[in-house]
N, C-alpha and C positions, 0 to 999 in steps of 0.2 A: 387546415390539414396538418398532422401532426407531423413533424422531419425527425430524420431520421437521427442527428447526434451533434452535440454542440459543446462546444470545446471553452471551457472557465477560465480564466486569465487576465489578472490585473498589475500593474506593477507595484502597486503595494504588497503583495505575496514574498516581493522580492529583498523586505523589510525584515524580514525574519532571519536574522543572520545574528552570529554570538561573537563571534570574530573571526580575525582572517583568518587564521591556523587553522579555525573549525573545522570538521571532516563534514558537517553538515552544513553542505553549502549550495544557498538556492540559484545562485547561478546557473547551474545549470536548468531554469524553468527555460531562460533565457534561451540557453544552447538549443533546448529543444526543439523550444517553441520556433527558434529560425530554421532548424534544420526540416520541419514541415513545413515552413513556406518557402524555402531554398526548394524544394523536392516538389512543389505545388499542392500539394497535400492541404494546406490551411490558408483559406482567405478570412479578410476581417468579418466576413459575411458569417463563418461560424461561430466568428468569438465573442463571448458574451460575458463583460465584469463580473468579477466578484465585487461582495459587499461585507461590509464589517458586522461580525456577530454581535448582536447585543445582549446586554447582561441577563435577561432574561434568559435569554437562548444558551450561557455560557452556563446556568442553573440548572438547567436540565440536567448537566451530569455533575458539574465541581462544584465545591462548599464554598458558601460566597466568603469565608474568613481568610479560603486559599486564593480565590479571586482576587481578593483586597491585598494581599500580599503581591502576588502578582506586579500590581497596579504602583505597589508603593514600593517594590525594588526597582520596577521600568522606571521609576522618578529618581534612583538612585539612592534612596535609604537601604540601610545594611542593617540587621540584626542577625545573631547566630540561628534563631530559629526558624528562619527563611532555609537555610540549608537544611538543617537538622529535622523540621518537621514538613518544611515543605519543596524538598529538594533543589531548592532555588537556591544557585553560586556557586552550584559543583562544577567539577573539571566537564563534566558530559551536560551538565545546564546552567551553564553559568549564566546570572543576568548583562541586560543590554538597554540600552537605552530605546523606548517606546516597545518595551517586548510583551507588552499586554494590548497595543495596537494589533501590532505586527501578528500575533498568534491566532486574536479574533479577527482578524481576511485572510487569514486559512480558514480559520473554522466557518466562515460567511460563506467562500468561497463551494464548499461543500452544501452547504444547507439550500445557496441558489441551483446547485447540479441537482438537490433531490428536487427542489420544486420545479423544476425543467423538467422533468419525469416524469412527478406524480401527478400533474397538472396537465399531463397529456399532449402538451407543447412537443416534447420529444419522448425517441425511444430511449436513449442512451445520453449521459451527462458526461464528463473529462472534469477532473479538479486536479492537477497533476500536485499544485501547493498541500492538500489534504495529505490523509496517511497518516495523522501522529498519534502511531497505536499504542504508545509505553505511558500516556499519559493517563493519571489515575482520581479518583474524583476531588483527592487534596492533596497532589502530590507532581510535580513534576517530575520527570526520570527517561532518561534514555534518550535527550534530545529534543523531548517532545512537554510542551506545556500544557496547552489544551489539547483534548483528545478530540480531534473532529469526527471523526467516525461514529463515535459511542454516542454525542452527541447529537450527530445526524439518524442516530437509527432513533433515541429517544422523541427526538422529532417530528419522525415519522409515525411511529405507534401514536405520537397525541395528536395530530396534525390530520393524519391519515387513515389513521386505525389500520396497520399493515402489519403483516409479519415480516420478518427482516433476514433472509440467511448471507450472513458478513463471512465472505472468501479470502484470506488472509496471504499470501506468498513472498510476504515478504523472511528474507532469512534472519531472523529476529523473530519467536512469536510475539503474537499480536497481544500480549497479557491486558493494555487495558481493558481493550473492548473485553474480551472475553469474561475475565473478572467483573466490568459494569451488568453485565445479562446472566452471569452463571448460575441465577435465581430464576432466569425469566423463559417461561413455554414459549414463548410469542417472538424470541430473539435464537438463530440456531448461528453459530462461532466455526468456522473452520477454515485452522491453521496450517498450515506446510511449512515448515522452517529447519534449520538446523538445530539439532539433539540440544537440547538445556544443558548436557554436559561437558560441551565444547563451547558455548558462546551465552550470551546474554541475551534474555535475561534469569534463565537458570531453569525456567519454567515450560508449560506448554508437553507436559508428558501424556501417553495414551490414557493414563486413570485420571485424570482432569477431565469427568465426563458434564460435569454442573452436577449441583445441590438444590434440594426442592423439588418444585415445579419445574426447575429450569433442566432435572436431572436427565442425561441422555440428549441433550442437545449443544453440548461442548465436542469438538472432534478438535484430535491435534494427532498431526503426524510429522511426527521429529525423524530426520535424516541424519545416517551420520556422516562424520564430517569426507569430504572427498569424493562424497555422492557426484555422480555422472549424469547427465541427460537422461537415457533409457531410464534406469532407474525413477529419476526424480518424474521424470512425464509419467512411467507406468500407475505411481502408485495415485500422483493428479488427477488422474483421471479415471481411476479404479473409484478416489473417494469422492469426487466431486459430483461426478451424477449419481449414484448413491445416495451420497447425501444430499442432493437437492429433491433427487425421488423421496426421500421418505421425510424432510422436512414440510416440502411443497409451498415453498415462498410467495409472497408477493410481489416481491422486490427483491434484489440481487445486489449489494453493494461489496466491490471487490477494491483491497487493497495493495498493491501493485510494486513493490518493494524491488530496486530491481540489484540488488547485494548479495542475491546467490552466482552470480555469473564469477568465474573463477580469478578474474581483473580484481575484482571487490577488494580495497585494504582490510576489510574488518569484520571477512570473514571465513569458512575453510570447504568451502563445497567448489565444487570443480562444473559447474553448466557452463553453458554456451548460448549465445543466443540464440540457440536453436528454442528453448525453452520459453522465449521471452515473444517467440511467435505463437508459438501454441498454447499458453496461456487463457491470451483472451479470444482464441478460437473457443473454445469452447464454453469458457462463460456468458461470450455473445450465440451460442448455441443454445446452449439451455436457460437463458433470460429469454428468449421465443419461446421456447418449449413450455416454458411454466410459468411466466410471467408478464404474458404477453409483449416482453419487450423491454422491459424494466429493468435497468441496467444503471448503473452507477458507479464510476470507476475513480480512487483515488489514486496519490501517489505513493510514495513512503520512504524509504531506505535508500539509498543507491551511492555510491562516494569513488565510484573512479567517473567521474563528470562528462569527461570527454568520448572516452571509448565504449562506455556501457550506456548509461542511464540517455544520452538523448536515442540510441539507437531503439533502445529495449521499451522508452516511452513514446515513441515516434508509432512504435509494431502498433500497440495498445489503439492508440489515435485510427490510424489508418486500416485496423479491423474493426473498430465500432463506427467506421465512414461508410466502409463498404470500398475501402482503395486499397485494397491488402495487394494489387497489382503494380502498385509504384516500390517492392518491394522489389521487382526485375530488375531492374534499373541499377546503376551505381549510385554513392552516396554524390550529390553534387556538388562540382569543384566550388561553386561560387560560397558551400557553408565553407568547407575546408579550407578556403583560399581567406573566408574572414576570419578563423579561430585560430588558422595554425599557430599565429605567432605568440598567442596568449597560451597556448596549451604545449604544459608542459612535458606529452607522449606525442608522439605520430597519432592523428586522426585517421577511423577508419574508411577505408575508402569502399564497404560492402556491407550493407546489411545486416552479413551472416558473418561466421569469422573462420577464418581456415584451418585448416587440419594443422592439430599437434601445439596446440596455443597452452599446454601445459603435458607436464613427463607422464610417463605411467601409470597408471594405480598399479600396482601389483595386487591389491589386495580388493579390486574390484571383484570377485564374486562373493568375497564375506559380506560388503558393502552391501552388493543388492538382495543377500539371504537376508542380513539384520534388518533392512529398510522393508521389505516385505513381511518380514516379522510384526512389526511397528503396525502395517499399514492393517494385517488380520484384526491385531487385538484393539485398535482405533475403530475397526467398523464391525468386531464382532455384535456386538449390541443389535444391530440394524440388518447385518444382514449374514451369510454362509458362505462366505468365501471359498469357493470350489476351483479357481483358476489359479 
């Protein structure tokens, strides 16, 4: 009998680290992953290893010349064009020792949640390690080495013969993926993130619609910066079923970013974790509605560790459980009582986060004229926006 959602998790995932300083730091799978069993939310009974991508599997989307590079900086050889052509050594991806292990059980990690899926075993998969959408088919950038996602959806088309619509929220667009499909009918991209003109990676505008065959199944909708919840939920869900109506997927693979919340160091939108509930409300709504279930969730961005990212991955977890009810409840003392001392803010001790956790906007009605601006000419293509 098929269950309902199963949760990816290995400690090897937790391999993936550049240094201490990094902002991109997997500790927090750690955080998370205890504050669901602190909360009763996750027994081992749900959790199920990742496994290491193999190189076959790593060819589905990168040049194996980028591969081999990869391979021979994780070993510690240096050459300028490791940076220069394959982004390997920068201050945002610097090499590390075994960083061609480490990247492939992310990318494994992801490819066992689709086959938990499409295999019928479950409705819904969890790869929190997954997400790394900056990464390009020769190029490392933005943190990310292999691109598990673009991978996992290539997978899928040969593996399963599926169509793939890839849900993007993290604040950063999702430029890999999007770029790896912007040729392809059978692959539909859609982004939420902050404006290209305030953050990185520069891209992800309304006329990035794809080229070719792929034309008309690129959707980005850039917020600008200082964007509020109302806003940012409105136009979510204005394009989201929209655009799953008129792609009509087989499969639902969402990216889970959680660096728009207004805590985030590195970046400038103002949410709350109000957002980071309703979220996967409703991608676990319309993964029923159109795809009998089919649901596939990664992680992505997220760098304030403590206060954001395990709360905002915790929601995620426990709406594709069917436990969105342990959400009543206080956060419990026995995570808080083991992280306090290592973390370096006050841990939350709610869910949600109280009133006034940032000043003003003064200029929040320009905000949600522009943002709705954004969201018309993103989905004029598809549909007549009258509301």
């Amino acid at each position: 009998m098929k269950q309902e959602a199963v949760y990816i998790f290995s400690q090897e995932q937790l391999q993936y680290k550049f240094h201490h300083d990094h902002p991109f730091n997997q500790h927090r799978l750690s955080i998370t992953t205890d504050l669901l069993k602190a909360a009763d939310a996750l027994s081992d009974d749900f959790i199920l290893p990742a496994r290491q991508a193999t190189l076959e599997e790593l060819l589905l989307i990168h040049d194996e010349d980028y591969i081999q590079a990869v391979i021979a900086a994780a070993e510690g050889q240096s050459r300028s064009s490791y940076r220069t052509t394959y982004g390997i050594g920068t201050d945002d991806t610097p090499a590390f020792p075994q960083m061609h292990d480490a990247a492939a059980w992310l990318v494994g990690g992801t490819l066992t949640a689709v086959d938990c899926v499409m295999s019928n075993a479950y409705s819904h998969a969890l790869n929190l390690g997954g997400g790394l959408h900056h990464g390009f088919r020769g190029k490392a950038s933005g943190f990310c080495i292999y691109n598990d996602s673009s991978i996992a959806i290539e997978y899928i088309r040969q593996k399963y013969g599926a169509r793939v619509l890839y849900v993007d929220t993290d604040a950063h667009h999702g430029d890999g993926v999007q770029w790896a499909f912007y040729n392809d009918s059978d692959v539909c991209t859609l982004s939420f993130h902050e404006n290209g003109r305030f953050l990185f990676p520069g891209t992800g505008h309304v006329n990035e619609r794809g080229h070719g065959d792929g034309y008309g199944y690129s959707f980005n909708i850039p917020f600008e910066a200082f964007t509020e919840d109302a806003s940012w939920l409105s136009s979510y869900r204005k394009a989201m079923r929209e655009v799953t109506a008129y792609f009509k997927p087989d499969i639902i693979l969402t990216q889970n970013g959680a660096d728009a919340h207004y805590y985030d160091p590195l970046t400038h939108l103002c949410s709350t974790m109000t957002i980071f509930h309703e979220i996967p409300k409703l991608a676990h709504e319309l993964a029923h509605e159109f795809c009998e279930g089919r649901w596939v969730a990664v992680g992505g961005g997220g760098y304030d560790i403590w206060r954001v990212v395990p709360r905002a991955w915790s929601s995620l977890w426990l709406e594709m459980s069917n436990q969105q009810h342990k959400m009543k409840t206080c956060i419990p003392d026995t995570w808080i009582n083991r992280w306090e001392k290592e973390a370096p803010v006050s841990l939350p001790t709610s869910w949600t986060d109280p009133e006034g956790i940032y000043p003003h906007i003064s200029r929040q009605a320009d905000i949600e004229t522009k943002n709705r601006r954004s969201l018309m000419k993103a989905l004029k293509p598809i549909i007549d926006i009258s509301d």
